[in-house]
VOMI-834129 format. One record per residue (C-alpha): x, y, z; residue in one letter. Coordinates in pm, whole numbers, padded with zeros to 5 digits, always signed. Example, Ala and Ser with C-alpha at 12.3 -4.5 7.8 and 13.67 -1.06 7.14 Angstrom:
BEGIN
+01230-00450+00780A+01367-00106+00714S
***
This chain:
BEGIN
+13681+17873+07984X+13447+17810+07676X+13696+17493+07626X+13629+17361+07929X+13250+17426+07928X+13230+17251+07604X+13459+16967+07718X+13346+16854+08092X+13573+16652+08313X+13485+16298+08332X+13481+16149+08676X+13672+15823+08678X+13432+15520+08895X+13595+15244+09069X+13495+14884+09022X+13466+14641+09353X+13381+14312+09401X+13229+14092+09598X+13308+14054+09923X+13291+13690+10208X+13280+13905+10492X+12947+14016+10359X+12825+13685+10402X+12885+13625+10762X+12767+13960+10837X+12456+14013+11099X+12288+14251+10854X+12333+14058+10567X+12404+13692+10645X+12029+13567+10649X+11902+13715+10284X+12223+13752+10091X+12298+13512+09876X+12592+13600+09654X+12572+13508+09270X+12902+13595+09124X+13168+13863+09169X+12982+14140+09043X+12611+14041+09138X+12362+13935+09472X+12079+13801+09569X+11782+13890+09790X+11657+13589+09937X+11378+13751+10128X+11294+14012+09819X+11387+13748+09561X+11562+13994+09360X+11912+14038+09227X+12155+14416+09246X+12484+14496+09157X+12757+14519+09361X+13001+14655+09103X+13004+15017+09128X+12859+15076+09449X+12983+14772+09704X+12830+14769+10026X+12597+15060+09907X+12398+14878+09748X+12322+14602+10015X+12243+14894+10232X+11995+14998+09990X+11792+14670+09956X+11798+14668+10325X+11644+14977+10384X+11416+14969+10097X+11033+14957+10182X+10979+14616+10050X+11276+14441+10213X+11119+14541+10564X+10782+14421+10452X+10864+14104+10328X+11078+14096+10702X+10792+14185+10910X+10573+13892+10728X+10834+13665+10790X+10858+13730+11141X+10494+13728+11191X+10402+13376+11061X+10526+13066+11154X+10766+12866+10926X+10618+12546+10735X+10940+12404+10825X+10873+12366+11172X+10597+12043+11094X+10783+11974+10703X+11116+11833+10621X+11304+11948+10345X+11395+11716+10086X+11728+11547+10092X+11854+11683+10421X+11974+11530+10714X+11651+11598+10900X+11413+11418+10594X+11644+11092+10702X+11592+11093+11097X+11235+11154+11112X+11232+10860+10850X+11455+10656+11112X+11194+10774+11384X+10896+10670+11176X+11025+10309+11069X+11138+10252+11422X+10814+10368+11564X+10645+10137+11240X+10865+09824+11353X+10797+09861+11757X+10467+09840+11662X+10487+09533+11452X+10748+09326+11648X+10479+09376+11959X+10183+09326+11753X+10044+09657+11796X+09789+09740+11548X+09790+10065+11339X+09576+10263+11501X+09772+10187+11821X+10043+10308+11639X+09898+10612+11511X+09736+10735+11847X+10123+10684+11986X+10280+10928+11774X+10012+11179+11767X+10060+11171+12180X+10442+11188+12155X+10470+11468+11955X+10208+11637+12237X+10434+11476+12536X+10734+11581+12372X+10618+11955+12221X+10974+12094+12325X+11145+11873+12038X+11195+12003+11674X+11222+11628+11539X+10894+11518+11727X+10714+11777+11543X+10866+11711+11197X+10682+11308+11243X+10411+11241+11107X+10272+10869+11077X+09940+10782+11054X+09781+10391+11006X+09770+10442+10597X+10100+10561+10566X+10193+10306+10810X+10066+10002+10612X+10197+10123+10296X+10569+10175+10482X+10497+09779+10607X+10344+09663+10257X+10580+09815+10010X+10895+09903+10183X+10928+09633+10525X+10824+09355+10333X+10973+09357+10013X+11316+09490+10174X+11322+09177+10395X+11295+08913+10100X+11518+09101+09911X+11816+09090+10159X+11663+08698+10170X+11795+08680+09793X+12118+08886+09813X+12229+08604+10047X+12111+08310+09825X+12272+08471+09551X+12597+08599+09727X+12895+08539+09523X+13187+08374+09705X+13556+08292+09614X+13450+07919+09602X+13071+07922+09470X+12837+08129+09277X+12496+08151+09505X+12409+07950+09851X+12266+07577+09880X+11871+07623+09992X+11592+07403+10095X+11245+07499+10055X+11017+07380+10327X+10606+07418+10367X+10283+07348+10515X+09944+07444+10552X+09730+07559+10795X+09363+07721+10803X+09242+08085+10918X+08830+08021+10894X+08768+07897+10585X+09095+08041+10422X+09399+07814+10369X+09705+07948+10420X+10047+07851+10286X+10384+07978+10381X+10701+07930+10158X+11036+07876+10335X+11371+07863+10228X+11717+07760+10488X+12032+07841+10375X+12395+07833+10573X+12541+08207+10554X+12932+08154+10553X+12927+08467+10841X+12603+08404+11020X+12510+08005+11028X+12167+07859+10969X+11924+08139+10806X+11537+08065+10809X+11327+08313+10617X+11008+08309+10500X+10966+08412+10149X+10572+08421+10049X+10307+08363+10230X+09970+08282+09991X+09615+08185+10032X+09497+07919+09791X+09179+07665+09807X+09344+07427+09589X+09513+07191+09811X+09645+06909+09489X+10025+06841+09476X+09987+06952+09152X+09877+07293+09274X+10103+07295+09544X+10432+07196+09295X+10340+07493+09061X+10348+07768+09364X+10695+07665+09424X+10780+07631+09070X+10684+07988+09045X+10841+08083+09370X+11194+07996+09210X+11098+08168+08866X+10984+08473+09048X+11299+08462+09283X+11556+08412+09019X+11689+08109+09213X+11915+07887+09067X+11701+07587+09082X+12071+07353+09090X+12139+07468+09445X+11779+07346+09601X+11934+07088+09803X+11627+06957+09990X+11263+07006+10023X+11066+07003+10407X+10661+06898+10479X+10485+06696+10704X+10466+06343+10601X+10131+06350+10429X+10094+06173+10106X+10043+06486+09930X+10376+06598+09952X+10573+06284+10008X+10373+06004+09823X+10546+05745+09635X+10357+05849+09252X+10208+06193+09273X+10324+06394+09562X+10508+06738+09589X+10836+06551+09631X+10826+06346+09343X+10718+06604+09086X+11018+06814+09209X+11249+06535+09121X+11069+06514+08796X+11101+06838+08691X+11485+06855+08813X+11638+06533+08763X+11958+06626+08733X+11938+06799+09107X+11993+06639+09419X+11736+06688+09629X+11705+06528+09971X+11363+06457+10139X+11383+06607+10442X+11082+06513+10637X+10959+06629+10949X+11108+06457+11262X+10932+06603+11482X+10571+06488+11347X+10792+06133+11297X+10791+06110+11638X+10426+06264+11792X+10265+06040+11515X+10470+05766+11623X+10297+05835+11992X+09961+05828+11848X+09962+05530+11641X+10103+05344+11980X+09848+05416+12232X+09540+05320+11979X+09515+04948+12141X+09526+05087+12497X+09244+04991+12706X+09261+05266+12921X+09276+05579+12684X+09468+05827+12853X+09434+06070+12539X+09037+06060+12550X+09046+06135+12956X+09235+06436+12900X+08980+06530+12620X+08695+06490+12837X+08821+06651+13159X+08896+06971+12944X+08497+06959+12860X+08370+06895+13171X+08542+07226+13354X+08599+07463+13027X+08181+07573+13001X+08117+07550+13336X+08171+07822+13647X+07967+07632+13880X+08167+07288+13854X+08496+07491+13842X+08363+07671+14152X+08306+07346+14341X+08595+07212+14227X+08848+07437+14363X+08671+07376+14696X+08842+07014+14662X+09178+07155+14565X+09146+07377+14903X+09063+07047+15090X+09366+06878+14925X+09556+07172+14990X+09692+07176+14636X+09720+07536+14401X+09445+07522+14204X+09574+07555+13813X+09308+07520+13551X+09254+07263+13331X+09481+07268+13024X+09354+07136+12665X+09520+06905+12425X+09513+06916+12046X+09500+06619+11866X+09757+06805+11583X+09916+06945+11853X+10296+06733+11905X+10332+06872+12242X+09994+06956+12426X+09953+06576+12513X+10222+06553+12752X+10124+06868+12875X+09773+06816+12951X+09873+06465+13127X+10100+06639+13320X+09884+06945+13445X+09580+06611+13537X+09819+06443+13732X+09913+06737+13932X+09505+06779+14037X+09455+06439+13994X+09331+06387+14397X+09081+06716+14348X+08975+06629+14038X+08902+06217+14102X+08779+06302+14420X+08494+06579+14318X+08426+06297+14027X+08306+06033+14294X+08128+06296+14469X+07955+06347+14183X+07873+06038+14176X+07812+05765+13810X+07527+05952+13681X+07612+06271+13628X+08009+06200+13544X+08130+06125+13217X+08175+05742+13155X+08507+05796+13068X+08624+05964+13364X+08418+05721+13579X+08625+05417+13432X+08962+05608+13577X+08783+05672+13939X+08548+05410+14053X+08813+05202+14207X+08954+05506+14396X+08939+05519+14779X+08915+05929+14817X+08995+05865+15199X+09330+05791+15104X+09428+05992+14862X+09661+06233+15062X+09831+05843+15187X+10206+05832+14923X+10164+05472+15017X+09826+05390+14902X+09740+05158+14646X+09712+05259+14286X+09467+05122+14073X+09472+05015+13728X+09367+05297+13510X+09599+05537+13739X+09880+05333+13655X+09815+05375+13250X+09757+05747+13382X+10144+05728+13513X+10282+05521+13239X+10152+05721+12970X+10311+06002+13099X+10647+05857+13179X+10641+05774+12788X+10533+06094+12642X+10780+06270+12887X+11062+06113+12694X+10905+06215+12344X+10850+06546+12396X+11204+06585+12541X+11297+06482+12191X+11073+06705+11981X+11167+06993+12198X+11514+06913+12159X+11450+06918+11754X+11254+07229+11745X+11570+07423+11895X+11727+07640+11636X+12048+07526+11820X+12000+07140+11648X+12086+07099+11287X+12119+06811+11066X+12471+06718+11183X+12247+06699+11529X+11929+06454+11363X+12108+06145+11403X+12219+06145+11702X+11861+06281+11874X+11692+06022+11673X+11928+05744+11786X+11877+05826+12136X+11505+05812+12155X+11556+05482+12012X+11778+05357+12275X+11599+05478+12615X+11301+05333+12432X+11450+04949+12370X+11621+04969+12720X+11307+05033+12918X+11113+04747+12709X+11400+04517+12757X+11402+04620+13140X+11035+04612+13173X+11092+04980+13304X+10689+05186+13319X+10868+05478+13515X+10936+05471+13883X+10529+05533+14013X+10460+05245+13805X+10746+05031+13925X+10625+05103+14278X+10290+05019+14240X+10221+04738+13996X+10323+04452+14208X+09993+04576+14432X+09793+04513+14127X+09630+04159+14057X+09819+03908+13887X+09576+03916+13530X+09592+04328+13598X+09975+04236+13652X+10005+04094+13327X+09751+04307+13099X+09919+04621+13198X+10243+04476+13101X+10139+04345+12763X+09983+04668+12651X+10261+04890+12798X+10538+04718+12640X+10333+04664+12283X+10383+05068+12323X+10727+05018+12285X+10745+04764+11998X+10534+05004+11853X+10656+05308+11874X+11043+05145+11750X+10860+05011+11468X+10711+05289+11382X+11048+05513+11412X+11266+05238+11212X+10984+05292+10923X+11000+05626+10871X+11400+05670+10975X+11681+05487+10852X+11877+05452+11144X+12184+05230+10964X+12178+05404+10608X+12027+05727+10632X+12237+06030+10456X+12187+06189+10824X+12399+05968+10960X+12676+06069+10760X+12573+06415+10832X+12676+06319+11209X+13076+06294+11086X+13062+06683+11094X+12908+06701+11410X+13264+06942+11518X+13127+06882+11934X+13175+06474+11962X+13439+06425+11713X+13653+06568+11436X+13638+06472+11058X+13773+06248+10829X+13892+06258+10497X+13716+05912+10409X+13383+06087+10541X+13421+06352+10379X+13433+06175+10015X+13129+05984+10100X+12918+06285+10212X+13061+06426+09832X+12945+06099+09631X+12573+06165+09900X+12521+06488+09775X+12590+06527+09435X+12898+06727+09453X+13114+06775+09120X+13291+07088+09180X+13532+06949+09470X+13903+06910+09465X+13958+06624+09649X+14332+06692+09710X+14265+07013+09856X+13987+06907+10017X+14256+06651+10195X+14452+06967+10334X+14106+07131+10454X+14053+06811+10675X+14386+06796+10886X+14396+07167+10901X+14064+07069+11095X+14192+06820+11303X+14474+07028+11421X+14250+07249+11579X+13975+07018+11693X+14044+07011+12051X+14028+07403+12030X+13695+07400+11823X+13522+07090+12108X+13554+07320+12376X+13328+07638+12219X+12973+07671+12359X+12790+07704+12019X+12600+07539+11795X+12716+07342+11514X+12691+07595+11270X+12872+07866+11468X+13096+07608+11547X+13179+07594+11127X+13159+07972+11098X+13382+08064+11375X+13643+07821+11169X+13600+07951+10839X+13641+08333+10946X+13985+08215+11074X+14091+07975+10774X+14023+08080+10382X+13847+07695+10317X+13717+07653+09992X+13606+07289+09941X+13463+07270+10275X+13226+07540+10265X+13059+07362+09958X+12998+07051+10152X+12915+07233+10501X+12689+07474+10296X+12476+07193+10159X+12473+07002+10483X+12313+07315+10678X+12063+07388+10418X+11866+07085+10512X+11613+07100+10745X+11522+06857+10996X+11178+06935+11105X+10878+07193+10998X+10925+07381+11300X+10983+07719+11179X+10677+07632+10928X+10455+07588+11263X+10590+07906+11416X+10509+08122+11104X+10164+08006+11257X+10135+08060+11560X+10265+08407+11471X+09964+08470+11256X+09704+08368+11494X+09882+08620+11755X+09867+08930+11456X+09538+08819+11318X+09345+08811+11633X+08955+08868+11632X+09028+09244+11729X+09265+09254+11435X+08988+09054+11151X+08994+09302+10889X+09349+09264+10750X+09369+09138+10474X+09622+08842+10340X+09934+09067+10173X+09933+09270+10510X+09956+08981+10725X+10236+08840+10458X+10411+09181+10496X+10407+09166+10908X+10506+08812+10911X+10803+08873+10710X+10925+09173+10858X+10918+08961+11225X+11024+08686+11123X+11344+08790+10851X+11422+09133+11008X+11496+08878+11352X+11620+09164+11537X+11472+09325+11835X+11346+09710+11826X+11723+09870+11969X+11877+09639+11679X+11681+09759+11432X+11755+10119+11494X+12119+10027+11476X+12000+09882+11129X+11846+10170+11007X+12136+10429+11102X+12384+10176+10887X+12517+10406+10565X+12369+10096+10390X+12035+10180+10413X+11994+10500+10312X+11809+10395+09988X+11563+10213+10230X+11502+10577+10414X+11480+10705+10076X+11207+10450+09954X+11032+10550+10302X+11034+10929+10223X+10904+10877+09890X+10674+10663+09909X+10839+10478+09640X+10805+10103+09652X+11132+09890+09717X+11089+09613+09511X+10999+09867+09241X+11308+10072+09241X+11531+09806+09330X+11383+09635+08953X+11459+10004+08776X+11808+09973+08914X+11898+09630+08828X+11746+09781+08489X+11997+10049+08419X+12223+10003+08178X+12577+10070+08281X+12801+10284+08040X+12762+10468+07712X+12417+10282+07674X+12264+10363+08011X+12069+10653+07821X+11928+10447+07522X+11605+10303+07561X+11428+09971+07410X+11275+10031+07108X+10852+10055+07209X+10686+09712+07092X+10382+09939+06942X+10619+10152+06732X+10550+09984+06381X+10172+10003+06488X+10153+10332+06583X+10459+10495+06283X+10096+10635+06133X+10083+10919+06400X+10454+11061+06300X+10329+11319+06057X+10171+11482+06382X+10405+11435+06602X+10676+11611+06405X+10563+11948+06532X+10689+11817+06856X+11061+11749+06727X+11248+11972+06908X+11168+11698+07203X+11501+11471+07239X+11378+11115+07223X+11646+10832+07240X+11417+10579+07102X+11530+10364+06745X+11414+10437+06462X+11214+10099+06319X+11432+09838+06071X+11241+09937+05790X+11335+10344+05830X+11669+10250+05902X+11722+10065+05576X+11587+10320+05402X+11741+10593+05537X+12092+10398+05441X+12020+10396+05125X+11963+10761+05094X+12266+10849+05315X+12497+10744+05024X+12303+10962+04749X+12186+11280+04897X+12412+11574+05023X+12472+11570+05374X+12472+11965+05417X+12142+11981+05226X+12035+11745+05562X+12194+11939+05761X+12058+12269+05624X+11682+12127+05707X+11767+12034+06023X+11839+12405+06098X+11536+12478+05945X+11337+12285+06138X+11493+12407+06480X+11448+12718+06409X+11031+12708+06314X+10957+12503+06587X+11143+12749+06834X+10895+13028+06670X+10564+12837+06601X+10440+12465+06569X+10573+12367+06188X+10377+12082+06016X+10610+12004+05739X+10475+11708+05504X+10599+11381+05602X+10724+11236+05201X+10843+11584+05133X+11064+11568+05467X+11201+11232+05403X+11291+11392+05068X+11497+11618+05214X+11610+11457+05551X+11753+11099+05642X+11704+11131+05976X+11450+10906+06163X+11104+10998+06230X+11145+10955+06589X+11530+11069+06651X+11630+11355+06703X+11838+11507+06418X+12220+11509+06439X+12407+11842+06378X+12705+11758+06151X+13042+12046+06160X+12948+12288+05868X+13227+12256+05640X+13263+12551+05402X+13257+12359+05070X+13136+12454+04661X+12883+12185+04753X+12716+12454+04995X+12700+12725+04760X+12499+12485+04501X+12264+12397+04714X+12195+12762+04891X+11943+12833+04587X+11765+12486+04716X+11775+12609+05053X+11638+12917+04964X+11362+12723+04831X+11242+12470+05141X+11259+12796+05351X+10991+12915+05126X+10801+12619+05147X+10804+12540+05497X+10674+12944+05569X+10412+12862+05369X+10269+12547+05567X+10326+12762+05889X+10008+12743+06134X+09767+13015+06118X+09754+13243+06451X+09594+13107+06770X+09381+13439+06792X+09265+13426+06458X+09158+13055+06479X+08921+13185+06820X+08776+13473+06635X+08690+13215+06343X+08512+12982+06588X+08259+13257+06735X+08156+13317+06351X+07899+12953+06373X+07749+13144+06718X+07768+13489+06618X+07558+13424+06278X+07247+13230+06525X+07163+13582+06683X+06897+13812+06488X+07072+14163+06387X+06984+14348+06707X+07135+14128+06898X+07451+14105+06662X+07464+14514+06641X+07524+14497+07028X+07752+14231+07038X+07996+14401+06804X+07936+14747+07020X+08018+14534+07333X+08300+14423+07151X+08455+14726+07026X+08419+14967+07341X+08576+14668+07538X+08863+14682+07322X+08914+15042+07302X+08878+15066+07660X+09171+14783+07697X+09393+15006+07458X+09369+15295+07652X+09463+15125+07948X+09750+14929+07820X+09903+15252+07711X+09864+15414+08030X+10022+15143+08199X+10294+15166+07936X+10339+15521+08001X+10426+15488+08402X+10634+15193+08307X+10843+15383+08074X+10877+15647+08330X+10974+15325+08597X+11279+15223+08336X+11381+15557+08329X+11434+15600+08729X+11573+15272+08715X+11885+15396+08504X+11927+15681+08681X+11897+15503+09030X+12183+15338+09211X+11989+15055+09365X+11709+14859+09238X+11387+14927+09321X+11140+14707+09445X+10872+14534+09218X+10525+14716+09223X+10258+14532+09232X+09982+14519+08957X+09689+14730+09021X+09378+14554+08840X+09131+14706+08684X+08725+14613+08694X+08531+14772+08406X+08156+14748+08412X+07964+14795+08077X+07562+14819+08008X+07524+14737+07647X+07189+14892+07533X+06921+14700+07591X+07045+14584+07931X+06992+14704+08260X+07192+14784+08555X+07109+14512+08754X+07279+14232+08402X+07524+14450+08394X+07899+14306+08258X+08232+14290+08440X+08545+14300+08236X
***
């Protein structure tokens, strides 16, 4: 029995582990989080246990424990942040991102402003209370512009540049024309910068690149925008294949224009002047109808001003259109710089021509305009409802004039279509031509005038048909200046015009010799061409454009001499007319209501409605593309596109991704390394400077390499302890390494060499202990010293007694805490669970120094 007492039977515990089914658990599943095998997690608590010994015991336990329900019950009781915040990198973060830029682009693409924008959300997420996601978006008008500004815009030109600089099987980058113009908002002038391109998948591309304000309106000024354009762009200047204006002498004179300083700075580049057509033509118009005597132009202008201020003469007016029984349409207004408003305004005049000549003679010669009297003294009102009557002279300038602008706005509307390309130019341009010879050699006015002008007197009779066809001669004058129509490089463009006619091989080496092509093989070039022909008659019957035409061939056949010569083709434009909608889209977003943005937002909208070219169901589509996720990224970040897209292209790729360049202050600021060496456990992958490096070969071949590597250790180990400053010569003594680099551990190799120098080692260890930095507290107490020595003694006796019964009163309750915490470690061994954290009890201790009173009394 004694044995026994002496010798007590052990009792043998059984280890267990971890178990799933835990996990899934009601009781469990929504705070444990398992850790290992042998360990959990509280995620309520935020505290760990051990499942070892005492399994599901011991998640019991926690759950039962006082401050598991706690924490519980506080949960329950308020309401989760998550509910209005996204976590970060979750599926949720990316569709309210998709709902905000959706919501951002609606807005834009409609020319909503921001605080539209931001009243819409904050009402949908009230309409819509029931849904999680509605709640999670938030999207006012500053995040909005910055989403627009930094993200929109930038992403837009950059997808701009990914397709000029696509790489294909047959070319490195796409052909591009630049085209721009100028236009005023007040007293700002605004220029747009353009580039067209052919995509190989997607035809004709027209986006608009930069969009600047600048006073200086000089060629020279003009020339160094673009140059910087192309710099900034990293264009290859060898593929700008043609350059787009209006026909002003500034950009298309014969010594100092845009044009010609382009062709100076890149002689070696072939680059076609592509001038506007379509101001060709409506200047052609003007210059014609200068000599009339009749001017049909300045009628227009001063019918517009005798209606537009007035609500009393448009009020008796519409009386005569009721009389006439004709719908009364107001009074439209032509711009002089306008190509199509003439033959617009004509058009709406003619229609009230009987109400508005009529109310003119009521009105009588004195209080009508002399202009509009000249068109309707002659008039007999009583017969203006007769289709028979007889039309005077002015009228019939009225009707001829608007016969001929009729044909030449057919042509510039025609040319404005994104559907006509430069295979399309000649052909348009020959046409006008044509109807424009045949009705001067047919002496053909238009069919009113045909009707009526043998009822006009025989010297009216002749006038009229002097001045009318001098319109013609004109205008084909004019047209044959400023278009070759027998040796213009668009009328070899026409051979690829895939609708009328297929190509030939002998066309196809001309257009090559045109455009400066020297990366063609001709003999496979030949087998490109009758693959063509062969399927002509399939390609002629397609309902496309040109281009689409051309793309829906080379998806089917892998072409790669014809692409170069088709890309070039496309790339030049034929008029300025997406120049002159980037425009009118600016005076639609920067309305009066709308006067406080300033220029880079009204860039940023422009570009994201006009490159983007998608409408708002689209661009979802867009967004939810895997592609984009760095876009949804940039948007949840706040991080700027253009700016991470630069830090990307910036990372090195490899073993050298992590180095950095060396900083161009370094040999300035080398100086400041004796301080900074108390920092060196810091990694820093920066170089050390040429001059360190040579030196530090030099002592690699004489001193020991352990005795380096012994230092090193040193060094870690004082600056894990305390700040070291170790002198900077006697460190270079002893080290190799680089100021700035962090020092390389070398394998410790037991050798005789170590044993020599542990006597030396012995020695720095010394030495660096001594330069160690005095304590923290000590240096505080030292700085009262200055202060303490200003007060008299009285004043210094009670400072020190403040001082010391402070401190003793401190002690004594740092050991009492000490006492209940031992007593807390204790339970915890002998406890099978762990028990939850108290909380800190704190402690207010009010002392009255003598001399003081209750009422200055001090609170420790």
């Amino acid at each position: 029995m004694e044995e026994f007492e002496d010798n007590p039977r052990k009792v043998k515990k059984y280890e267990t582990k971890f178990k799933e089914s835990w996990l899934i658990n009601e009781k469990y599943k929504k705070w444990l989080v398992k850790i290992d095998e042998k360990k959990a997690k509280c995620s309520f608590c935020n505290v760990n246990f051990i499942v070892k010994w005492d399994g599901e015991k011991a998640l019991t336990t926690n759950l039962n424990s006082k401050n598991h329900k706690k924490t519980t019950q506080n949960l329950q009781r308020n309401s989760l942040m998550t509910t209005f915040m996204t976590k970060r990198n979750s599926s949720d973060e990316l569709k309210v991102a998709i709902i905000e830029i959706a919501s951002i682009y609606h807005a834009i693409d409609h020319h909503h402003s921001y605080l539209s924008m931001d009243c819409g959300i904050k009402l949908n997420t009230s309409l819509y209370g029931d849904s999680v996601m509605a709640k999670k978006v938030h999207c006012g008008r500053t995040k909005a512009e910055a989403i627009v500004k930094n993200i929109f815009s930038p992403n837009s030109i950059e997808l701009a540049i990914q397709d000029l600089k696509m790489v294909t099987a047959f070319q490195n980058g796409s052909y591009f024309s630049i085209a721009i113009d100028a236009s005023n908002k007040g007293s700002q002038k605004m220029y747009p910068i353009v580039v067209q391109y052919f995509h190989i998948q997607k035809g004709i591309q027209n986006k608009l690149m930069d969009f600047y304000e600048d006073p200086d309106e000089t060629s020279l000024k003009i020339f160094e925008n673009i140059e910087n354009f192309i710099q900034k762009s990293n264009l290859d200047v060898e593929l700008l294949s043609g350059f787009s204006a209006d026909n002003a002498s500034v950009n298309y004179g014969v010594r100092n224009s845009v044009y010609q300083k382009l062709l100076e700075k890149h002689p070696e580049t072939k680059i076609i002047k592509a001038n506007c057509s379509c101001h060709v033509i409506h200047n052609a118009a003007r210059n014609s109808m200068k000599q009339l005597t009749y001017d049909v132009e300045n009628l227009v202008l001063k019918v517009y001003a005798e209606f537009s201020n007035s609500a009393k003469r448009v009020k008796e007016l519409q009386i005569f259109f009721e009389d006439f029984e004709i719908e009364y349409r107001k009074v439209l207004r032509h711009g002089p710089t306008r190509r199509l408003s003439l033959f617009k305004a004509v058009d709406r005049l003619i229609m009230s021509w009987p109400a508005v000549s009529s109310y003119s003679k009521y009105r009588g010669e004195e209080k009508c305009h002399q202009v509009i009297w000249m068109f309707v003294k002659n008039i007999d009102t009583t017969e203006m409802t007769d289709l028979s009557r007889k039309v005077t002279l002015p009228e019939c300038f009225l009707y001829f004039i608007h016969h001929y602008m009729n044909i030449l706005s057919e042509a510039i509307l025609i040319l404005e279509t994104n559907s006509v390309t430069s295979v399309d130019l000649h052909n348009v341009m020959q046409g006008l031509k044509d109807k424009i010879e045949n009705r001067l050699n047919d002496s053909f006015y238009g069919a009113k005038v045909t009707r009526s002008i043998s009822s006009l007197q025989e010297n009216e009779r002749v006038m009229f048909k002097k001045e009318a066809n001098e319109v013609y001669k004109k205008t084909i004058d004019y047209l044959k200046k400023n278009y070759d129509f027998n040796d213009s490089i668009f009328k070899m463009f026409s051979n690829f015009n895939l609708k009328n006619k297929t190509i030939e091989y002998d066309d196809a080496i001309k257009s090559v010799n045109l455009l400066g092509l020297n990366n063609i093989e001709e003999d496979r070039l030949y087998d490109e061409v009758k693959n063509v022909q062969g399927v002509w008659p399939e390609l002629s019957k397609m309902n496309l454009s040109s281009d689409l035409i051309w793309v829906e061939l080379f998806k089917k056949n892998n072409f790669t001499e014809l692409p170069k010569i088709i890309g070039k083709i496309f790339s030049i434009p034929i008029s300025n007319a997406f120049v002159e909608r980037v425009f009118s889209l600016m005076g639609n977003l920067w309305s009066d209501e709308r006067n406080r943005l300033s220029v880079e937002m009204v860039k940023s909208e422009l570009c994201v409605k006009l490159n983007y070219n998608m409408n708002c169901q689209e661009f979802l589509y867009f967004l939810k593309n895997p592609e984009q996720e760095k876009l949804l990224k940039c948007a949840t970040n706040n991080v700027n596109f253009a700016r991470a897209l630069r830090e990307e292209k910036s990372k090195i790729s490899g073993s050298a991704a992590s180095r950095k360049k060396k900083w161009y202050l370094f040999n300035e600021m080398s100086f400041l390394s004796s301080f900074m060496l108390q920092h060196k456990q810091t990694s820093s992958n920066l170089e050390a400077s040429d001059d360190e490096s040579e030196a530090t070969d030099s002592e690699k071949s004489t001193e020991n390499p352990n005795l380096n590597e012994s230092v090193n250790e040193i060094e870690n180990e004082g600056t894990n302890a305390t700040c070291l400053v170790v002198d900077r010569q006697e460190l270079r003594r002893v080290s190799s390494e680089p100021v700035f680099k962090k020092p390389k551990k070398t394998q410790v190799k037991n050798s005789a060499a170590e044993q020599v120098a542990g006597p030396m080692i012995e020695f720095l260890r010394s030495k660096t202990n001594k330069s160690a930095v005095e304590d923290v507290d000590l240096l505080f107490f030292k700085s009262l010293l200055p202060d303490f020595k200003k007060l008299n003694g009285k004043n210094q006796r009670q400072f020190k007694q403040i001082v010391l019964t402070t401190l003793n009163t401190y002690i004594n309750s740092q050991e009492a805490q000490e006492s209940v915490d031992n007593d807390k470690v204790s339970y915890e061994n002998t406890s099978t669970s762990n028990v939850p954290v108290q909380e800190f009890q704190t402690y207010n201790y009010t002392f009255n120094p003598p001399g003081y009173s209750s009422s200055n009394s001090s609170t420790y």
